[in-house]
N, C-alpha and C positions, 0 to 999 in steps of 0.2 A: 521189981517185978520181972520175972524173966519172959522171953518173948517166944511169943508162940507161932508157930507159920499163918497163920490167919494175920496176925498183926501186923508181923513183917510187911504182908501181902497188902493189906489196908493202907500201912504206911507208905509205901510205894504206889499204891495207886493214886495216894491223893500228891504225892509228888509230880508225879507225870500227869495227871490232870492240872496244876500248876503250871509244868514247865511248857511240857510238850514238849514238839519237837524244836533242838537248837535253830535258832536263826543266825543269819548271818550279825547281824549287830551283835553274837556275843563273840569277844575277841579268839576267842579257840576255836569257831566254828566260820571265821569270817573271808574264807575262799573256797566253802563248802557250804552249798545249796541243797536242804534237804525237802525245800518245798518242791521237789521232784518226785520226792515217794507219796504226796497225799495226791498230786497229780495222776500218777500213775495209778493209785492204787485207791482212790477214793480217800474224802473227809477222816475215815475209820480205820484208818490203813493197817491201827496195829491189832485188828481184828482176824484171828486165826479162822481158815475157811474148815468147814466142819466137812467135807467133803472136797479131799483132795487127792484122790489116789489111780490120778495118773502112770498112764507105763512111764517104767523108770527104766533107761539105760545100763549098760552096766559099766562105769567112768571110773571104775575103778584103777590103782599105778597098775599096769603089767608086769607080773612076775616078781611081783612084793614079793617076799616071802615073813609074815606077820599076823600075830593076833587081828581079828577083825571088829569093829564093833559100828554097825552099819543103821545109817538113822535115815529113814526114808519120811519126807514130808513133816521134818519134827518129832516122828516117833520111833523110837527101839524096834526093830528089828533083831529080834532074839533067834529066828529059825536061820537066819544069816549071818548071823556072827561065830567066830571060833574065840574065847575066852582063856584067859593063860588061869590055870590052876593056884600058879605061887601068890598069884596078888587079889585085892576083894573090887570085885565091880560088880555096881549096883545101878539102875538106871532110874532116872529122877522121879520117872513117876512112879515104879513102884516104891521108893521111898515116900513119896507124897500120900499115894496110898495105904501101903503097912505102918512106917514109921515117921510119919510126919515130923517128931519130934529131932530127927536127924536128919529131915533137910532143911532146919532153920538156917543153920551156918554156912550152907551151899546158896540159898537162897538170900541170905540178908545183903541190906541195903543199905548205904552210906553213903546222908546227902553230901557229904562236905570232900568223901572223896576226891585224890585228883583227878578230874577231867569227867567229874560224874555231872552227868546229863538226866535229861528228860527219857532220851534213849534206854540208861540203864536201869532207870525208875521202872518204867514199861518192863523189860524183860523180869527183874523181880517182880513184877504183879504178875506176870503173865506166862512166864517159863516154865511149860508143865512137862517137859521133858529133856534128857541127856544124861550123863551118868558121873557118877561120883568113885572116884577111883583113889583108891588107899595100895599104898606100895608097903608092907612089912620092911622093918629094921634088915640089913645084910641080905639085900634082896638085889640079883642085878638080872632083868628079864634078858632074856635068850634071846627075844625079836622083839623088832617093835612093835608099839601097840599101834595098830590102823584105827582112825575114828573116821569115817567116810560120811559125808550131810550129803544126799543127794534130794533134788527137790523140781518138781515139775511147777514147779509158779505159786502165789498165794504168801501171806507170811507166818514164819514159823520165829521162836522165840523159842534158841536155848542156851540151858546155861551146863556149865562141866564144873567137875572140879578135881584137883589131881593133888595127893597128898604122897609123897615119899621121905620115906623114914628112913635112920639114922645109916650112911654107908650104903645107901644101894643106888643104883640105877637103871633109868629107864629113858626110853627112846620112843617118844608120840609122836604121832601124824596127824594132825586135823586135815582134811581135803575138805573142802566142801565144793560141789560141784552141780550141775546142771546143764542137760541140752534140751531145750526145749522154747518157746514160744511167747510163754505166757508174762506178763509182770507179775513181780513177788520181791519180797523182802524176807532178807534173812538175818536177822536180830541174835549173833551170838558173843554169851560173857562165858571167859574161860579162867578160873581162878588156880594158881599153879601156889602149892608151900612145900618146900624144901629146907627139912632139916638136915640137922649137923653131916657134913662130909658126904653128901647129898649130892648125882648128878642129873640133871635132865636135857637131853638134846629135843627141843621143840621145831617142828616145823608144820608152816601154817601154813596151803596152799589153796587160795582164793581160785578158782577159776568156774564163777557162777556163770548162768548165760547172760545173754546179750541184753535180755530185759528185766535183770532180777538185779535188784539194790543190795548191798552187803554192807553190814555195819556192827563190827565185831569190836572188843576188848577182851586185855589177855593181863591179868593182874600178877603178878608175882612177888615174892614173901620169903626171903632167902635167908638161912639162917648158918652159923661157924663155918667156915672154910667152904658152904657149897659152891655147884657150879650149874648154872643155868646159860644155854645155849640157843638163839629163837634165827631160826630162816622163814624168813617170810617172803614169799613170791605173792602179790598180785596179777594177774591176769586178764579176768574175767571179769562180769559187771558191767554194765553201765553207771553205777556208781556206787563207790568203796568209800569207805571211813573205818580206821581200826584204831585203836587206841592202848598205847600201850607202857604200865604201870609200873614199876621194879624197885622191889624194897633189898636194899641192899642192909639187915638188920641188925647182924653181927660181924666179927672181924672176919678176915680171909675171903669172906664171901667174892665170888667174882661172875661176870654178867657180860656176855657176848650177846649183840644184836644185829643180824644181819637181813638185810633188806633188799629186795629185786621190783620194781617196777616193768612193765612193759605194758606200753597201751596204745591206742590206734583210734582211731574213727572220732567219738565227740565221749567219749569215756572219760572217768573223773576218776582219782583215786588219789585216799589224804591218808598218810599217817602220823599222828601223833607220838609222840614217845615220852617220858619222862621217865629218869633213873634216881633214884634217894639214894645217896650216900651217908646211912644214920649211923656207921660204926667207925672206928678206923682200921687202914690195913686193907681196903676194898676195890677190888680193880674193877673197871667197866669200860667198855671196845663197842664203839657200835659203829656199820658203813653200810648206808645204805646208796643205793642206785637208781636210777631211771633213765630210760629209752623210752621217748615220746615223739609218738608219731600222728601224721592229720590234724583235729584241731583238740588231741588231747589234754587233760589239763593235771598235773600233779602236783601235790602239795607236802611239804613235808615240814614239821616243827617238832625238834628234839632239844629235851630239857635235859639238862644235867643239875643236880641242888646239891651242895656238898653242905651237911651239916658241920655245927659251931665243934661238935667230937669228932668227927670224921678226920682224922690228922693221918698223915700217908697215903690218901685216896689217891690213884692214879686211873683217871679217866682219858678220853680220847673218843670225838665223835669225828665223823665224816660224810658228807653225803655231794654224790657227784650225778650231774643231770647229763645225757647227752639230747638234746634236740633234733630232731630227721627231717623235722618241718618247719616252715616259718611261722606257719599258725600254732604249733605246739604249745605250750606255756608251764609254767613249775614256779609256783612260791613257795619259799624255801627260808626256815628260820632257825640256827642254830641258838641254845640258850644256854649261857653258863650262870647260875647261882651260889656264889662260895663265900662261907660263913665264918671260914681259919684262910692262914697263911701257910700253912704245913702240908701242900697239897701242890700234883703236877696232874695240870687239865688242858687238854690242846681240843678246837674244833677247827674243821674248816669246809668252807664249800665251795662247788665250781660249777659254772651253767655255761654250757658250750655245742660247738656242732665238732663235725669230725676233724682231726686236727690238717691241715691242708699238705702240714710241712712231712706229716707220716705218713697221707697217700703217694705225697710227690717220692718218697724212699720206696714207696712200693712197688708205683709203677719202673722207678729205675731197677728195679731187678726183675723187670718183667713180666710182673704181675699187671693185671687191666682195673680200670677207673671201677669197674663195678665189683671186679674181684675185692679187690685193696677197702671198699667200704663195708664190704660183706665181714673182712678178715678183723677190719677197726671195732665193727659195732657188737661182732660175736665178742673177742677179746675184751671190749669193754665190760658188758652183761655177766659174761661168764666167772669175772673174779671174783664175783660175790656166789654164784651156783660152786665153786671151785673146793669152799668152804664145807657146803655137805660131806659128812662121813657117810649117807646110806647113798654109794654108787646109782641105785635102781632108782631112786627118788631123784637124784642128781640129769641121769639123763634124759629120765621122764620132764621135767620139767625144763630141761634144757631145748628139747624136740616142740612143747608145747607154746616157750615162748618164742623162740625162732621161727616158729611158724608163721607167727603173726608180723614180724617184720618185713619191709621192703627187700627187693633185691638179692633175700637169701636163696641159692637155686641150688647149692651144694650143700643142703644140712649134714647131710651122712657124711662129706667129706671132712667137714668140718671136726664132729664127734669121736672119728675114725681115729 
């Protein structure tokens, strides 16, 4: 029997009325507390408020220069977006509405997926908006495509989906953003499939406000020799969980992950990672970072699984914490899984403050105690922002998370 969005929908909701939200007794979820959004947000939390159309900012990068596709409070904004010609984008709910029959595959749900939650159950019942984006064979967009979530509080639930075809490439932005006041939860799955000789450079940039929860997944499905690329900066929030899925499904395919932390005050930010090694011949690089400051708390747990065919896999994870505060905190679990012998996999990880013996170098050249930690903690952060190819997104997010740190009084000098 083939499945129809209704059922999909049904199935998914009697999931997440099962699950619910993860607790901490389940081992994936067990240094992330998400009985903070039914607090915040009532018993009902993942109830979409029918009136929410607050003034909205305009938080958009400065001086992008990109396709726009802009979703205010969960919904398409179509009089605000500019739209690239060469490739098809549709938005979810007009799919839900005209052709139902072609948001099943955008929409379906898979309990036994990894790291599928109660979380993802919910947004398949519930995800009545975001868009569905098909890249044509020999297709390489001109600019990137901007996806901008902006959202004045409440929760919204959606989901994307991004298909590029044989030899093209493209360059996404997810932003999701918010300045304002209110609590709210933002519930988004983004499902990325790249076929043969395939490129995508993703970059994910969190920076919700201060009272809004964020808890996104980003699934990927890589098919002959492509290349997928993901920066992800967290910022914002008071509390993040992102979760992130990578099918590495034929030979050549190859998979860059890179990752930026910055956080302050009593903010929480987890990410998950796992990478499938199912072909052989498949490289995969992932480093991510954190600067944590006050009584922040970060988390990070990256899987790597080399299947029993995977032979020549050449992975390599990293992730390095710097600490600012004594209250700060970061658990921190690299995973290797390997099923052959015919395979080179290295991880490693380091939790530290700033190093004593490179201020003591700095101040002997004249540099001052407060200069020399400004010059460590920028240098640190920055190796991973260094990686960006879009310059504009680069600074922008360089400016945003510098901001937030101690001690920084020269950013321009720094960027300069």
């Amino acid at each position: 029997m083939s499945l129809t969005l209704k059922s999909i929908r049904e199935t998914a909701a009697r999931a997440f009325e099962a699950q619910g939200l993860p607790t901490t007794r389940d081992e994936d979820w067990k240094y992330t507390d998400l009985s903070r959004i039914s607090a915040l947000l009532g018993d009902q939390w993942w109830q979409v408020a029918e009136n929410n159309e607050g003034e909205i900012a305009d938080l958009s990068v400065p001086e992008l220069d990109a396709y726009t596709l802009l979703f205010v409070n969960g919904h398409f904004d179509a009089e605000a977006s500019e739209l690239p010609d060469s490739i098809t984008i549709t938005s979810l709910a007009r799919l839900i509405q005209d052709e139902p029959e072609k948001a099943v595959e955008l929409i379906a749900y898979q309990a036994d997926a990894p790291l599928s939650s109660g979380v993802v159950a919910a947004n398949s019942a519930l995800a009545t908006d975001g868009a569905c984006i098909c890249v044509p064979n020999h297709v390489k967009l001109d600019k990137p495509l901007y996806i901008l979530h902006v959202n004045s509080g409440g929760t919204t639930h959606l989901r994307t989906g991004i298909s590029v075809g044989k030899h093209s490439e493209i360059q996404v932005i997810e932003h999701f953003a918010g300045d304002h006041d209110e609590a709210g939860l933002s519930n988004s799955v983004t499902a990325i499939r790249l076929d043969e000789n395939s490129s995508c450079e993703h970059y994910r940039l969190q920076m919700e406000a201060a009272k809004q929860c964020h808890l996104g997944r980003v699934e990927v499905s890589q098919q002959r020799d492509s290349s997928y690329t993901l920066h992800a900066t967290e910022l914002g929030s008071m509390l993040s969980r992102v979760d992130v899925v990578n099918r590495l499904q034929e030979p050549g395919a190859r998979t860059e992950l890179n990752g930026l932390f910055v956080a302050s005050g009593r903010q929480h930010i987890d990410h998950h990672t796992r990478i499938d090694h199912n072909a052989p011949h498949c490289v995969s690089r992932e480093n991510y970072r954190s600067v944590l400051d006050g009584r922040s708390h970060g988390v990070f747990n990256g899987k790597i699984v080399v299947g029993k065919g995977a032979i020549k896999t050449d992975s390599a994870q990293s992730n390095a914490n710097l600490l600012l505060s004594a209250h700060a905190e970061i658990d921190t679990k690299p995973e290797l899984e390997i099923f052959n012998d015919d395979v080179k996999c290295a991880h490693g990880v380091t939790i530290g403050q700033l190093d004593k013996n490179q201020l003591f170098y700095l101040k002997t050249r004249g540099i001052s105690g407060e200069e020399a930690k400004q010059m460590l903690t920028f240098a640190f952060a920055d190796e991973i922002l260094a990686k960006m190819s879009n310059q504009t997104v680069r600074r922008y997010i360089e400016r945003a998370a510098f901001a937030k740190l101690p001690n920084i009084t020269d950013l321009e000098g720094m960027l300069a």
